[in-house]
C-alpha positions, 0 to 999 in steps of 0.5 A, a space after each residue: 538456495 533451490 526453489 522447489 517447484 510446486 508443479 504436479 503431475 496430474 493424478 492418476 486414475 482407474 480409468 486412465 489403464 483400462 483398455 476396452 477390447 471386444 471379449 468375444 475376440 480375447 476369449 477366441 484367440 486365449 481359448 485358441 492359443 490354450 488348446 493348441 499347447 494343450 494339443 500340441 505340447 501336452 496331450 497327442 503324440 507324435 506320429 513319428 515318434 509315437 510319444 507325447 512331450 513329457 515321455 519324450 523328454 524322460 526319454 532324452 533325459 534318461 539317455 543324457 544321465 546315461 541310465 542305460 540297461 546295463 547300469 544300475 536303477 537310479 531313483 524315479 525322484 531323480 529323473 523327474 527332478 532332472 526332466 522338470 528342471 531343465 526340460 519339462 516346466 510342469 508339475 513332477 506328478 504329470 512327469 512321474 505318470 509319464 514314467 510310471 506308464 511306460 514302465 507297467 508291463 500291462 500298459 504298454 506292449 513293449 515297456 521303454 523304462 524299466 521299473 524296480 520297485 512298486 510301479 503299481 498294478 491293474 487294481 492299484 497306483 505306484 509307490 511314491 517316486 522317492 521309493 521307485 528306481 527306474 532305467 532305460 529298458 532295452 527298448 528304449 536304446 532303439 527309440 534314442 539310438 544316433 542322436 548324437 549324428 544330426 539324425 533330428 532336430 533340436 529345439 529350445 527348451 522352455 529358457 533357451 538354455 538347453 536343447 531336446 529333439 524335436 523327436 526321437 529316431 525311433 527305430 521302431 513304430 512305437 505308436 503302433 506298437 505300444 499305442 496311445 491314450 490322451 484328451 486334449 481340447 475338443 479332441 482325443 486320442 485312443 490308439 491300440 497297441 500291437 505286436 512288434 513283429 506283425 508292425 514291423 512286417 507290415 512297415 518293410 512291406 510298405 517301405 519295399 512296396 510303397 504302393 502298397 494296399 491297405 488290404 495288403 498291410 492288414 494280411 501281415 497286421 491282423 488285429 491289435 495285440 493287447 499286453 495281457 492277452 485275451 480275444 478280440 470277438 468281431 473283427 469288423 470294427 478293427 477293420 473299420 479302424 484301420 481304414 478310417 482311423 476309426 471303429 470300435 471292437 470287443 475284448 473278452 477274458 480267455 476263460 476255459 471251464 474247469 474241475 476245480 474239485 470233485 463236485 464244483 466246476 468252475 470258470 478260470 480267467 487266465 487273461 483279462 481286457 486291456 486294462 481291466 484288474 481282477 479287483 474290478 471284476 470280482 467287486 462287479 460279480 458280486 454286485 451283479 450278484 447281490 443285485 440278482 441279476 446273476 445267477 448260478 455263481 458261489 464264489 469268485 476267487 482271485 489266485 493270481 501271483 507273480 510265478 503262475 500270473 493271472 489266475 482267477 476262478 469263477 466257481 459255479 454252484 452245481 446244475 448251472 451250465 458254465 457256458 450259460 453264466 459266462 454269457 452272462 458274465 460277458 454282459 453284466 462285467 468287464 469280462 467283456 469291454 469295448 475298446 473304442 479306436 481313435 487315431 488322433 496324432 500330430 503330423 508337422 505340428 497339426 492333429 491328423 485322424 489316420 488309419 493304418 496305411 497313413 500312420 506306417 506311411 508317416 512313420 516310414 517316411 520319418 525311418 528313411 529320413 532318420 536313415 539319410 540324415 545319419 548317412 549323410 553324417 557319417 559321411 561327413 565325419 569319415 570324409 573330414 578324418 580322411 582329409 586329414 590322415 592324408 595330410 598325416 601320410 604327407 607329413 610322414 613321408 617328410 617327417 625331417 623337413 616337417 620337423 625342421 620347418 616347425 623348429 625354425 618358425 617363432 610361432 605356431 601360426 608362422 609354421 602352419 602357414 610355412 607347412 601349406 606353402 612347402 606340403 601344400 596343405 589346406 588349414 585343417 591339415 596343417 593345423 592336425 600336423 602341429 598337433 601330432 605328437 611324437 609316437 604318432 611318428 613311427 613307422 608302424 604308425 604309417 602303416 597304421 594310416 595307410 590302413 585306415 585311409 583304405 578303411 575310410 575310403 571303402 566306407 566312404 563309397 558304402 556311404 555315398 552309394 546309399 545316399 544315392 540309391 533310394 533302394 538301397 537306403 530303404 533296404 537299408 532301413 528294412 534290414 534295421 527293422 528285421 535287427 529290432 524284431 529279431 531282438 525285441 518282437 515277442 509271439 502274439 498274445 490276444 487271440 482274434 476271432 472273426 464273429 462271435 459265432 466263432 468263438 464256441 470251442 467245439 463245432 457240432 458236426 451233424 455231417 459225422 452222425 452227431 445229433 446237435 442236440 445232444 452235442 449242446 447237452 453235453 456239459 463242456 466239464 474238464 476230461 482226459 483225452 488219451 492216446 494208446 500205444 497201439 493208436 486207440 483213442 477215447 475221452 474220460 471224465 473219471 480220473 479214478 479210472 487214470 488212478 487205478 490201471 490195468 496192467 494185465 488189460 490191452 491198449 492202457 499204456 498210454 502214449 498221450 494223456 491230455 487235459 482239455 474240455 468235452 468240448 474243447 479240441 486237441 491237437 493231433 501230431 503226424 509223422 508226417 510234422 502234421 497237426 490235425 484239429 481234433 474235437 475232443 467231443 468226438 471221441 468215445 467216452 468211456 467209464 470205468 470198468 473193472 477198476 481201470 480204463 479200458 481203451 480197448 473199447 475206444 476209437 481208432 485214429 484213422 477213423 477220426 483223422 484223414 492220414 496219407 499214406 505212411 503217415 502215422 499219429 504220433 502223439 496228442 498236445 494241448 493247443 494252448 501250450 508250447 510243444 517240443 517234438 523231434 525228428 529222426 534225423 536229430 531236429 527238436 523244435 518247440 512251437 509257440 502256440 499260434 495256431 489259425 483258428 479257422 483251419 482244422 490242420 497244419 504242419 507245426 514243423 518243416 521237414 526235410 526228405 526222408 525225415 519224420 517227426 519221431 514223438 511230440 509232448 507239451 513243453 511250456 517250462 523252459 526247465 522242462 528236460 528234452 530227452 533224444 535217444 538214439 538207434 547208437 544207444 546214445 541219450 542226449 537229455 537238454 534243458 527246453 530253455 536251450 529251445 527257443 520256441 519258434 512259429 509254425 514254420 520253422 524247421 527246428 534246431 539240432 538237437 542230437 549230433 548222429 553218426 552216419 547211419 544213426 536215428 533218433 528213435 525215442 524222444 520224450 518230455 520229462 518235467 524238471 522237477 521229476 527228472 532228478 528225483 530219484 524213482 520218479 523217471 526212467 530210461 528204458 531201451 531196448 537193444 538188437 542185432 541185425 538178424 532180430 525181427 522186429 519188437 524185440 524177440 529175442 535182445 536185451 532190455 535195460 531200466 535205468 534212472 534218468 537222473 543218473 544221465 547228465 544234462 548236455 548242451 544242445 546239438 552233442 551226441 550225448 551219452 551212452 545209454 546201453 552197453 551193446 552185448 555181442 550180437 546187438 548193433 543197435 537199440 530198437 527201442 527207447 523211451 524216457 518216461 515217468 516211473 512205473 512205466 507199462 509196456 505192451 507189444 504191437 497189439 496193445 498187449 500188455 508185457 512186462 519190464 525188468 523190475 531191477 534198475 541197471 546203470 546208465 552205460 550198462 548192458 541189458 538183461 536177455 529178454 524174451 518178451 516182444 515189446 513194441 512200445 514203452 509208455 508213461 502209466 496214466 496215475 503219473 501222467 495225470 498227477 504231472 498234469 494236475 500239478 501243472 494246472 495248479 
């Protein structure tokens, strides 16, 4: 038996595992290797890529799940759970943040995930993940597109398990464009975002220009461009960030002053500071308020809803100047904020403080590698598929022998290696041939090679040309660019303005007579500023005198009504597609008298506006409303309302020889109906959504097709909810021969419904409005207006319209009476705006 030993070990004791380190050093290296995975891994964003790890994965993770925009939503739980469990090793609140950020319209400038469901709003969070369903916006395919073609890295993930991009292509400057906000550890990041075509504009400038100035990229990049709008007020301090990556710069609400009823001005907020709710503005007035430190405000109402959007009104009590307590609303809330810039971002893996040149410079720098490494691909690809379909063509040629050498070998690899011998194939192809199947051996299959071995050799030397050429690589990238702002880019939406002496809505114009004093006592209270027929303008605030018009007075048909302020300006459009500021303070302002509004007594355009010769106004329009206008050659455009704000005129559309600009009315709703007549006696009636409103350049579209020599001689804007009603629009045209003198003294004139004339498709003929009778050629007048219309002859004199209404293809009733021009009645277009207005 065994002896069992008696030795023992020592015992052990605490001491025996205590190690003494120097803490001074361990807290040092801990506190380093935390704040580098927080910086790196957790809080900044990429500057190529503009994202942070965590939507970076959502991303790629979206895309592997194929959550395309196409496809229906999927839950957020599911997404976050795929994120965590194979990409993102942390908490699914911080994934499902990430998602719900990039999904907020009123976060991010252009949303790459598209949210059903409660994603929050500006006053309150998200629904649960398990009640939320997200996809892929169309955005986001730009930022994912070719990553399966080696145009990035892969890496790891936490288990070595899978791999995720390192970044992501981003077919656009994400980080400009939608900005950026994280804390890290002893640094942080706030970025602005900004507007995709100003970016992009700015980038292919610098990728054509790669010396290039920063002067030069702030020409085409003017200023952030925040999701909910409203003014920046000082650009010193965006121009400060843009050289040192650093400054600070206001955001103020877009307010205007308004008539909200018969005895009560107000203050309506239709956009507000990045980031700021409603909620969080009126709970500040009121303390402002309750504290007294703000006087003169009786109310604040919230209004806002998803048709009309944000709408929020200050209501004023009465005696107090609006302009005043706004003042001191910009003080006392979040009316006006500041937005301090920061633009902290990793560049290979280290945090870099850039300004604007330096953060196009990487991100164009990463496009062009992108682009490279994608060509040097499909290079690959197209060579390796053309090595082998010459092999093919081999093959085909002895198709007998091929066949007789595979049936005599005993195995697949004795044929393959009798294959290179006898074709003097390599490997690949000789494998590629033993894999054929027997269709592939027809004659038509031949030609089918012989045609794709063209295609991939063609494709090959476009592929190994732009490899070569670093003009035309970055070319190459520029016109990608162009693809993504034409797709996705959208018109600016904050407003910028120099100084906050800029800012007032009217300047004082001493030099025009105006006594400045007197100009600062006029309360900037809601008006109407009206255009006659004849050219007469004027300014009221009484809409009872637009209730009751005189139809028996000169110069009350009304061309153009327009709601503004008194101290508000209009925009003035020419025949020559000139828009001219126009004060509204400016113009005479007018009472009631005798029940109606006399413009006789009001002002003519020439003594208000500089017009060169043969150049006449046309119309009046809002400048903060998308107009429509049309030219006599048959072009109708919708301008966005972009206009520069230190100058006083500017053309809105660009017209060819002999062309003129015919009429021009505010256009904002896409189902607004555009209504052209022309000289034929055709009408073409279109909905405004077939117009895609353009910038200040643009030559318009084709919108009436014309016969040889015909013209556009009417053009005008009916609302959509008006067009059809029955009595509520009318078509009145006028016809003529040859031998009638001008303003009809002797023709035919015809009233017919509009809603009787059939919606078309842009750029047709339309239909026919007026049957000629014999003697009449053409229609010297035409005009689509609201029901009860006024006429008046060229001296503003008003006439009379046949009160019976005729079909839309019928002949006229012989009329006497000269009639110049055909106007809405000033009751419909001031219910048409108030409606609007809410």
């Amino acid at each position: 038996m065994a002896r069992r030993s008696t030795d023992t070990a020592p015992p052990v004791t605490p001491e025996d595992n205590i190690t003494d380190i120097d803490v001074s050093s361990e807290m040092e290296t801990s506190f380093l290797e935390y704040a580098y995975s927080v910086i790196y891994s957790r809080a900044l964003p990429d500057a190529r890529d503009g994202l942070k790890p965590v939507q970076r994965r959502i991303l790629y993770m979206m895309s592997q799940m194929g959550l395309r925009p196409e496809k229906g939503h999927v839950k957020s739980a599911r997404t976050v759970g795929e994120v965590m469990g194979k990409l993102h090793p942390h908490g699914d609140a911080a994934i499902y943040d990430a998602l719900v950020r990039m999904a907020q319209s009123w976060a991010l400038r252009l949303p790459l995930v598209d949210g059903h469901g409660n994603f929050g709003s500006l006053d309150d969070g998200p629904a649960a993940s398990r009640y939320t369903e997200a996809r892929m916006a169309p955005a986001a395919l730009a930022m994912t597109a070719d990553l399966d073609e080696d145009v990035v890295d892969f890496e790891p993930n936490y288990d070595n398990q899978l791999t995720q991009p390192s970044v992501l292509p981003s077919a656009f400057p994400n980080l400009l464009v939608n900005g950026a906000s994280g804390i890290a550890v002893g640094m942080a990041t706030n970025m602005a975002p900004h507007n995709l075509r100003e970016v992009i504009a700015g980038a292919k400038h610098l990728i054509l220009n790669p010396e290039a100035a920063l002067e030069e990229i702030m020409e085409l990049i003017p200023g952030p461009d925040f999701p909910g709008g409203g003014r920046i007020v000082g650009l010193d301090g965006v121009r400060d960030a843009y050289r040192r990556g650093r400054g600070s710069f206001k955001i103020r609400a877009k307010t205007r002053i308004e008539q909200v009823s018969p005895r009560r001005t107000g203050i309506v907020v239709d956009e507000l500071p990045y980031m700021v709710g409603p909620e969080t503005v009126i709970e500040k007035t009121k303390e402002a308020v309750q504290a007294k430190k703000l006087a003169g405000v009786s109310d604040v109402l919230d209004l806002t809803d998803r048709k009309h959007g944000l709408r929020m009104v200050i209501e004023l009590k009465a005696g107090f100047n609006p302009q005043a307590v706004l003042a001191q609303l910009y003080k006392l809330t979040p009316l006006e904020n500041s937005f301090g810039v920061n633009n902290v971002a990793l560049v290979d893996g280290q945090p870099r403080t850039m300004g604007l040149l330096e953060l196009l410079q990487v991100y164009v720098g990463h496009r062009i590698e992108v682009v490279r490494r994608r060509t040097a691909y499909r290079l690959s690809k197209r060579r390796g598929r053309l090595h082998l379909v010459e092999g093919l063509l081999i093959a085909i040629v002895d198709i007998d022998e091929v066949i007789q050498i595979i049936r005599a070998a005993e195995d697949g690899p004795t044929a393959k290696q009798r294959l290179i011998a006898v074709f003097d194939l390599t490997d690949a192809q000789a494998e590629h041939i033993l894999e054929l199947r027997l269709r592939q051996l027809t004659r038509y299959s031949a030609l089918e090679l012989e045609q794709e071995k063209e295609r991939l050799e063609e494709e090959i030397a476009q592929l190994a040309a732009l490899l070569e050429s670093e003009q035309l690589l970055r070319s190459t990238v520029a016109d990608e660019l162009d693809s993504i702002a034409e797709r996705y880019g959208d018109d600016r939406r904050t407003q910028l303005v120099e100084s906050e002496d800029a800012e007032p809505a009217a300047p004082i114009r001493p030099d025009k007579g105006e006594d400045p004093e007197a100009a600062l006592r006029i309360p900037d209270s809601p008006c109407w500023a009206a255009l006659s027929t004849s050219g007469m303008l004027a300014r009221t605030t009484d809409r009872s005198a637009l209730a009751h018009p005189s139809r028996r007075r000169k110069h009350d048909a009304l061309r153009s009504l327009v709601p503004v302020t008194a101290r508000g300006d209009v925009g003035a459009v020419t025949s020559a597609g000139r828009m001219i500021r126009l004060p509204v303070i400016d113009l005479p302002a007018l009472e009631v008298a005798g029940g109606s509004l006399n413009l006789s007594q009001g002002g003519r355009a020439k003594d208000y506006l500089s017009l060169g010769r043969g150049e006449q106004l046309i119309g009046l329009v809002p400048l903060d409303a998308v107009i429509a206008l049309a030219t006599g050659a048959g072009r109708v455009k919708r301008v966005n309302p972009d206009y520069p704000a230190n100058r006083d005129d500017w053309g809105v559309i660009s017209l060819k020889e002999k062309d003129a600009v015919v009429d021009a009315a505010a256009a904002p709703d896409d189902a607004d109906q555009l209504v052209m007549i022309s000289s034929a006696g055709q009408l073409l009636r279109c909905a405004a959504e077939n117009v895609r409103p353009q910038g200040r350049t643009g030559s318009g579209v084709a919108g009436m097709k014309l016969g040889e020599g015909d013209a556009v001689i009417g053009f005008g804007v009916v609302p959509a909810s008006l067009a059809d009603e029955p009595g509520a629009a009318v078509v009145v045209t006028a016809a003529a021969g040859d031998g009638a003198l001008e303003g009809l003294e002797s023709g035919s004139l015809k009233v017919s419904e509009l809603g009787e004339f059939p919606a078309k498709g842009r750029a047709t003929g339309g239909v026919r409005a007026h049957r000629f009778l014999r003697g009449e050629d053409h229609l010297s007048l035409g005009a689509a207006v609201l029901a009860a219309p006024l006429a008046a002859d060229g001296t503003g004199s008003a006439r009379t319209l046949p009160a019976e209404m005729a079909k839309r293809d019928a002949s006229g009733v012989p009329w006497e009476q000269s009639i110049a021009a055909v106007a809405s009645s000033p009751e419909a277009l001031s219910s048409v705006h108030s409606a609007t207005n809410g």
